[in-house]
C-alpha positions in Angstrom: 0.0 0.0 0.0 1.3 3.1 -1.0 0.7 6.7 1.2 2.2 9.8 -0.9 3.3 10.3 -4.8 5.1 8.3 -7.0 6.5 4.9 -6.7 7.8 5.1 -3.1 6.2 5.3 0.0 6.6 8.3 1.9 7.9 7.4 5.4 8.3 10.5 7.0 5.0 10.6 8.4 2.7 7.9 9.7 -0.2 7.2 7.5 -3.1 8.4 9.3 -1.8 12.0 10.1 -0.6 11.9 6.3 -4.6 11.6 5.0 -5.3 14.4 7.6 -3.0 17.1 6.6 -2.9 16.2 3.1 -6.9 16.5 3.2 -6.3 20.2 5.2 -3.5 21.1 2.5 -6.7 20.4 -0.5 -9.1 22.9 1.4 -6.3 25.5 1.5 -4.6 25.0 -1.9 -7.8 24.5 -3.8 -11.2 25.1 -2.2 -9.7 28.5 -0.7 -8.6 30.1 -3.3 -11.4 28.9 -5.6 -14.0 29.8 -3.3 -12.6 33.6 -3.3 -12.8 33.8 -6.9 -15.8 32.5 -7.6 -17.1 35.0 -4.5 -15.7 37.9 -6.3 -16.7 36.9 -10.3 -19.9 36.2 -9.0 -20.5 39.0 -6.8 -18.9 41.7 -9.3 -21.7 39.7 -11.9 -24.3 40.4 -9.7 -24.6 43.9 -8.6 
């Protein structure tokens, strides 16, 4: 079973706090940012 990218196994953290942050890291990275866009496009669309 494989926890991280690529063809190794990351080791450096155990697997179960691995799925947690990487999980935080997605809502920062991507629904953050994306969710302040799409509240300004739309916003600016609507008035």
């Amino acid at each position: 079973m494989y926890h991280g990218f690529g063809q190794n196994p990351q080791k450096i953290l155990p697997a179960p706090l691995f799925v947690i942050l990487l999980m935080l890291l997605f809502q920062v990275a991507v629904y953050l940012p994306t969710h302040l866009l799409f509240g300004r496009i739309f916003r600016a669309a609507g008035s």
